[in-house]
VOMAR-568576 format. One record per residue (C-alpha): x, y, z. Coordinates in pm, 1 decimal. Example, Ala and Ser with C-alpha at 12.3 -4.5 7.8 and 13.67 -1.06 7.14 Angstrom:
<rs>
{{1230.0,-450.0,780.0}}
{{1367.0,-106.0,714.0}}
</rs>
This chain:
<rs>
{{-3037.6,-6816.2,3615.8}}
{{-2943.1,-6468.5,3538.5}}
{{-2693.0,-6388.1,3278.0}}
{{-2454.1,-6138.3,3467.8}}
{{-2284.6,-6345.3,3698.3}}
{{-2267.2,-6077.3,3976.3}}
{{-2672.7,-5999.9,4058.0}}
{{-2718.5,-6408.5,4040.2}}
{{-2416.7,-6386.8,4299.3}}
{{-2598.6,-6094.2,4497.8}}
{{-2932.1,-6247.9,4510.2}}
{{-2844.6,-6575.2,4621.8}}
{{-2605.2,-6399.2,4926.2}}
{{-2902.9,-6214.8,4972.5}}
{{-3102.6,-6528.0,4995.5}}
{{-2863.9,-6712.4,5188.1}}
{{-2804.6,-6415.1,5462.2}}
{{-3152.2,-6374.3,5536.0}}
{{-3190.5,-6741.3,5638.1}}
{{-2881.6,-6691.4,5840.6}}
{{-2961.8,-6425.2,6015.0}}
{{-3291.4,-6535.1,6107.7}}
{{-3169.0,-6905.7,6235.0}}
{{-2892.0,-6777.4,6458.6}}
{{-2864.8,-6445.3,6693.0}}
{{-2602.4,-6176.8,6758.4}}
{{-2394.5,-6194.3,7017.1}}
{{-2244.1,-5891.4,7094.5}}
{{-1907.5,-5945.6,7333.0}}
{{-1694.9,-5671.7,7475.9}}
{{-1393.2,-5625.9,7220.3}}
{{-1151.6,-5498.8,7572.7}}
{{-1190.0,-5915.5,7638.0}}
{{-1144.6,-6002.4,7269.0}}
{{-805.6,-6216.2,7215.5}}
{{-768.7,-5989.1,6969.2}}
{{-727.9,-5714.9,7213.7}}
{{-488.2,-5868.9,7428.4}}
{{-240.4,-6040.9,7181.5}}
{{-271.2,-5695.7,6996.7}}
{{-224.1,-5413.6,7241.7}}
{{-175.4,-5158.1,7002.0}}
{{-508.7,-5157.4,6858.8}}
{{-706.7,-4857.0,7000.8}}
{{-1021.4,-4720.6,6997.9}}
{{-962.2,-4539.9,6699.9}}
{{-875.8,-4824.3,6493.5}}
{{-1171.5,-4979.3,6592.4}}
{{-1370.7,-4749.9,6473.9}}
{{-1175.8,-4725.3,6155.3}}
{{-1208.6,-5088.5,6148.9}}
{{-1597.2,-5087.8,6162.0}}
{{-1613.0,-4819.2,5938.9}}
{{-1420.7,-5025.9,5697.9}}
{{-1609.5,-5320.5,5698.2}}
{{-1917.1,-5114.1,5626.1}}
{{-1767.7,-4945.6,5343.3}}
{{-1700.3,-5285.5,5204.3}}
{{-2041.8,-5379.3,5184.5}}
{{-2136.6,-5073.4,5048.9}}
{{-1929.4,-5142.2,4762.2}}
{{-2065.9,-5489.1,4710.5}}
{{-2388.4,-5357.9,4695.8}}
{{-2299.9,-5022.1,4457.2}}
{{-2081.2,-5017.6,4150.7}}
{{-1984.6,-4670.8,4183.2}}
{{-1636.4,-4569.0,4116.6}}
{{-1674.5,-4270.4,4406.9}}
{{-1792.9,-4500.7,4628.8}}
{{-1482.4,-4731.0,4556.7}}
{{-1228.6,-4482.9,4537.7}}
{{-1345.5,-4367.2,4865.7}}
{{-1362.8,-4680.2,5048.9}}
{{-962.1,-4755.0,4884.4}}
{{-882.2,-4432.5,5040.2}}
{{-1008.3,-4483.4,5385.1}}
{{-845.3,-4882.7,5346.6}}
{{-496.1,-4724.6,5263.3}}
{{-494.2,-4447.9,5545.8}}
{{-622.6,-4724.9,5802.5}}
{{-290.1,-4945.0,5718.2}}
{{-94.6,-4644.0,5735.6}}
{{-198.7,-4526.5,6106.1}}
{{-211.0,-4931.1,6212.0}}
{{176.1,-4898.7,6093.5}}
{{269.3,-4618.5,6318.4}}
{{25.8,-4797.9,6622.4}}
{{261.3,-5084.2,6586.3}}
{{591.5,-4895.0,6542.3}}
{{509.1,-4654.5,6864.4}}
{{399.9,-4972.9,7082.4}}
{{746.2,-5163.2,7003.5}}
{{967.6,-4897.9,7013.4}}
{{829.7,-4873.9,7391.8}}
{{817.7,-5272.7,7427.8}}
{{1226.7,-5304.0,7283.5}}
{{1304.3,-4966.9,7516.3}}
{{1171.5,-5142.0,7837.9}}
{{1355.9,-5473.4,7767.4}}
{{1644.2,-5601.5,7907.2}}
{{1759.8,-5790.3,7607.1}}
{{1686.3,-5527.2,7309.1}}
{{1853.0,-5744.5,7042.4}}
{{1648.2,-6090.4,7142.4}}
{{1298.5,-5866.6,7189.8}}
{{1367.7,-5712.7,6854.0}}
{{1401.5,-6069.1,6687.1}}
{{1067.2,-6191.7,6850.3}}
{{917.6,-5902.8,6708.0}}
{{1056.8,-5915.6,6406.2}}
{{948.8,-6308.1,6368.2}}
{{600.1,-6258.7,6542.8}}
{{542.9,-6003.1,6267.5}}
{{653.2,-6207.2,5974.6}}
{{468.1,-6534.9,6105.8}}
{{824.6,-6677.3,6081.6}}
{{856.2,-7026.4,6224.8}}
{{1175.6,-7234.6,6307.8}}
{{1207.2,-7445.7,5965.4}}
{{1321.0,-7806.0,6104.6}}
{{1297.2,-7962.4,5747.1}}
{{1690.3,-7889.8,5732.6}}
{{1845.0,-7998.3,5353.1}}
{{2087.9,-8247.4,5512.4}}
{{2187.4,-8423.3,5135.9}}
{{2186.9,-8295.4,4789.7}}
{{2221.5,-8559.1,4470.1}}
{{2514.7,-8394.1,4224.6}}
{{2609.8,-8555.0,3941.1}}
{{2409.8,-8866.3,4044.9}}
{{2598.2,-8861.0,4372.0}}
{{2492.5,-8844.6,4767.3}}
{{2685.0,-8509.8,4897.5}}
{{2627.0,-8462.0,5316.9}}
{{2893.5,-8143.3,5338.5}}
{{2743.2,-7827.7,5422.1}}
{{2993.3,-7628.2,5216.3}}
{{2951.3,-7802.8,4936.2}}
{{2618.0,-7786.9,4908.8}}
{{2570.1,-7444.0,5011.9}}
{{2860.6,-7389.8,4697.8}}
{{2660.5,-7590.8,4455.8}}
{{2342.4,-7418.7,4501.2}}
{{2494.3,-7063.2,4496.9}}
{{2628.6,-7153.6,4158.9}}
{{2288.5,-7268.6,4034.5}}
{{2109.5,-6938.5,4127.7}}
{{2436.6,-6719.3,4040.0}}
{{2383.4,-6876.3,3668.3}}
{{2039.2,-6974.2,3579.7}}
{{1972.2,-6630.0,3454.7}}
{{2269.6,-6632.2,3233.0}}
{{2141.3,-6992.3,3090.8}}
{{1795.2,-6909.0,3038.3}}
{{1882.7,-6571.7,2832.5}}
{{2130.4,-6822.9,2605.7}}
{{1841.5,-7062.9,2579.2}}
{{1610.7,-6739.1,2473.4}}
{{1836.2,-6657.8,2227.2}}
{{1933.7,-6965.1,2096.8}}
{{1554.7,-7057.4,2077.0}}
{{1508.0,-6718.6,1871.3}}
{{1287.8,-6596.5,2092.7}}
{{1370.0,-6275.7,2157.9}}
{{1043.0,-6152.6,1948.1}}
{{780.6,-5906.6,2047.8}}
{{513.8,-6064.1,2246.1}}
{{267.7,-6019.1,1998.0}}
{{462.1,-6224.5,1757.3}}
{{490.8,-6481.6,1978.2}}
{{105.7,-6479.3,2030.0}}
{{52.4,-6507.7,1657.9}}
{{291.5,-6761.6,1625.8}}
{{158.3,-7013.9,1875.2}}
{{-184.7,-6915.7,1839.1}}
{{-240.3,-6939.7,1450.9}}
{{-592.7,-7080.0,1468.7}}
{{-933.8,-6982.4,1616.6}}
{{-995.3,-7136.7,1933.2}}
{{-1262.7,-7436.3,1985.0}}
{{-1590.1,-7322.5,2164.0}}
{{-1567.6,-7358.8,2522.3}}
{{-1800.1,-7591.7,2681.9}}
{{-1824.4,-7630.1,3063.5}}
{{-1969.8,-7943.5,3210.9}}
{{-2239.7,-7949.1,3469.0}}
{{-2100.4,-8023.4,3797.7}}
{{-2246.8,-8234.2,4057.5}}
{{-2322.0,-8236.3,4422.6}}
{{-2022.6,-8434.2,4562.7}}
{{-1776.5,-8197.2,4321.6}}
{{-1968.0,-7910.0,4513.3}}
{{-1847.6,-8109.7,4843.8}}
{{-1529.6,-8173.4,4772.7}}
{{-1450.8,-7833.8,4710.4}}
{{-1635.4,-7690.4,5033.5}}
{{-1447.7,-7965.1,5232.4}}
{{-1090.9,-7840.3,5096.1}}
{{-1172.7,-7468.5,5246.9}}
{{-1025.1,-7369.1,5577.7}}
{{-1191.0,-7404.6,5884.2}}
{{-1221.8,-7011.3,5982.0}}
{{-1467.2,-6815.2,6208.6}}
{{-1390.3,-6498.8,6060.2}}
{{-1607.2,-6379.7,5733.4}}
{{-1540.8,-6126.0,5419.0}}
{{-1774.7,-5900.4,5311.5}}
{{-2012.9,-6154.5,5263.7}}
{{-2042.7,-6217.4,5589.5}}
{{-1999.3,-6623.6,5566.1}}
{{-1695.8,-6798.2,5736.9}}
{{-1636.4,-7095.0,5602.3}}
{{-1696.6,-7303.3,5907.5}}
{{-2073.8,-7172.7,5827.7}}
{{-2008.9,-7284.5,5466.3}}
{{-1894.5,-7656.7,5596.2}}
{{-2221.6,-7715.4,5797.9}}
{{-2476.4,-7585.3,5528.5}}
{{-2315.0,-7762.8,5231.7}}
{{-2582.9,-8028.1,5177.0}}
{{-2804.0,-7744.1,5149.7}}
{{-2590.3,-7532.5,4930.7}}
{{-2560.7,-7822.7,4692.4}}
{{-2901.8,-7878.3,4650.9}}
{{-2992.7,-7502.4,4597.5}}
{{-2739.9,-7521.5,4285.3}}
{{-3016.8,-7742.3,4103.0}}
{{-3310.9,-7526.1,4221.2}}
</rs>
């Protein structure tokens, strides 16, 4: 294995793309059908583009430690969000202008935007002083006074604790002796498993160009490449 971590992590994507590529084929589809297309009708053909051109700045980067080539690709990133913010602001100003109900259309957007759901795990008790409470006010009270005064308590706990020195005192002062040598332990196949299994199941990739539903079926294989 190589010592720098990133060209062993670069020759085994390498490795792994190659046989990916070669087992399955593209399928090109037309993005004006994509979902993405119709559940985001601000996206035009510019941002495509802008999109694609993103993506293969990205793995340009991977490939190419220059800090021009970075910069760049940061610029192009940052003026991409900016014009997919004023896509977005020009389409619902038009969507809330042509609705009949401004203030309800302006709350969907608002909570389609934000991912916000309805939260129906409601605090309906709260245990004070070893007691049950159920009313609302009360409740609502008691927690406002914890948050109103937890900053004043920690600062008197700081000070009482003397601790109020500069952080590198504090670093000498808890960290007096050399640390132990750090050993990691080999890990195994079924830790390599359990770890793939806890990923989300997603179609869409990074730059490296796996999605992790592609990552669930060719674990076994992964696993066994680790002691190759």
């Amino acid at each position: 294995m190589e010592d720098d971590a990133n060209t062993s992590l670069n020759k085994f994507l390498n490795t792994y793309l190659r046989i990916f590529h070669s087992c399955f084929i593209k399928k090109h589809t037309d993005f004006n059908t994509d979902c993405n297309t119709i559940s985001k009708p601000w996206i035009t053909k510019g941002i495509k583009t802008s999109c694609n051109r993103k993506r293969e700045l990205y793995l340009k980067v991977r490939d190419n430690n220059e800090m021009e080539h970075k910069l760049y690709c940061k610029q192009h990133c940052k003026m991409l969000s900016e014009v997919i913010k004023e896509a977005k602001k020009v389409y619902y100003k038009e969507v809330i202008s042509k609705s009949k109900n401004e203030m309800k259309t302006t709350w969907n957007i608002i909570h389609k935007e934000t991912s916000k759901l309805t939260n129906k795990n409601i605090i309906k008790s709260l245990r004070i002083n070893d007691h049950a409470v159920y009313n609302k006010i009360t409740i609502a009270n008691e927690l406002n006074n914890y948050f109103l005064n937890i900053v004043g308590s920690i600062s008197n706990k700081r000070i009482n604790e003397k601790e109020d020195a500069s952080p590198l005192q504090n670093l000498f002062k808890y960290f007096n002796q050399p640390f132990k040598d750090i050993s990691w332990p080999y890990t195994s196949a079924k830790e390599i498993h359990k770890i793939i299994d806890s990923l989300k199941d997603k179609n869409s990739s990074g730059y490296d160009e796996i999605s992790t539903k592609i990552i669930k079926i060719s674990k076994y294989n992964l696993s066994l490449n680790k002691y190759k």
